[in-house]
C-alpha positions in Angstrom: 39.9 28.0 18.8 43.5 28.1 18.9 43.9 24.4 19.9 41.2 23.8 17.0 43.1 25.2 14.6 46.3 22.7 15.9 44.4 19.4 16.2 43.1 20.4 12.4 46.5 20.4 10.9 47.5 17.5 13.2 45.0 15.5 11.7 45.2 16.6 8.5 48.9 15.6 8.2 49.6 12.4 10.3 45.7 10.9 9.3 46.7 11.3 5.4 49.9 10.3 5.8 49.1 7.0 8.3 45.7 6.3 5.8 46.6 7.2 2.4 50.5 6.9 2.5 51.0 3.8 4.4 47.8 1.2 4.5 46.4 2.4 0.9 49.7 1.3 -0.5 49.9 -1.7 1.6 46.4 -2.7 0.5 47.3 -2.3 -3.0 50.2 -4.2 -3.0 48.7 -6.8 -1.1 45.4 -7.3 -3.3 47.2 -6.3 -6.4 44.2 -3.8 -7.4 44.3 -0.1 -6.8 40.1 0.1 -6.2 40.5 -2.5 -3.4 43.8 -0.9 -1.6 41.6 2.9 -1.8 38.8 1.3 -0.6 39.8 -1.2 1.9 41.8 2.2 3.6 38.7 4.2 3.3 36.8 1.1 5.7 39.4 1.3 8.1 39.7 5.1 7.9 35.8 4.9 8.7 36.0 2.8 11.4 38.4 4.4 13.4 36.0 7.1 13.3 32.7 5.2 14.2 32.9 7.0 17.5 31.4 9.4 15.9 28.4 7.4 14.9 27.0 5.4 11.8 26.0 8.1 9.8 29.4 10.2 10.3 31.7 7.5 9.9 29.9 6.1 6.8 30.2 9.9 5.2 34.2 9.9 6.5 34.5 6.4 4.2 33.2 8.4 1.2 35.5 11.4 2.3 38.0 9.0 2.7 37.6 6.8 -0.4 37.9 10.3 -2.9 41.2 11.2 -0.5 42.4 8.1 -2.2 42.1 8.3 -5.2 43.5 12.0 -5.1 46.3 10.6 -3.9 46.2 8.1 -6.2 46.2 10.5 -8.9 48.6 13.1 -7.8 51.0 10.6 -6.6 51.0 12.5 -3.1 49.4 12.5 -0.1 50.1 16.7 0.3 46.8 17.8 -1.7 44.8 15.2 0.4 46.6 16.7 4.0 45.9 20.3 2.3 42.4 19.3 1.7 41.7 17.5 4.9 42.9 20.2 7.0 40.9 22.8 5.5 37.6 20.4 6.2 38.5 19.9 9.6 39.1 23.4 9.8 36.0 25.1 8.3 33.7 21.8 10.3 34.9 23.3 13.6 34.4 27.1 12.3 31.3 26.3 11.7 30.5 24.5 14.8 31.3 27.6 16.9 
């Protein structure tokens, strides 16, 4: 559980910071248009978690998409790693 509790906060951190603070702003600036940079890093975000399957990735793009516009909104990526570690947290509580 311990190493759970690790690789959530792992992921929460360097996944927000690699998704939300680098290629969302790099897809903004490169189409010009905030809706395409948030969701052109939500696809990506999904599809490096298709291993997971259609139907889990395709929910991680939604997850993904609203991560980007909170960052977006608060100008951070700290409420989205806050946020995203507590899912990936209380997914794996709930799993065991």
């Amino acid at each position: 559980m311990m190493l759970w509790v690790l690789l959530s906060i792992t992921a929460g951190i360097c996944e927000e910071a690699v998704y939300r603070g680098y290629l969302q702003k790099q897809f903004m600036a490169l189409t010009r248009n905030v809706p395409a940079g948030i969701i052109l890093s939500a696809l990506v975000f999904a599809g490096a978690h298709s291993y997971q399957g259609f139907g889990h990735a395709a929910v991680i793009g939604v997850l993904g998409a609203l991560g980007g516009m909170l960052a977006y909104w608060c100008r951070s990526v700290r409420p989205g790693m806050i946020a995203h570690t507590l899912q990936d947290l209380l997914g794996g509580f709930l799993r065991h």
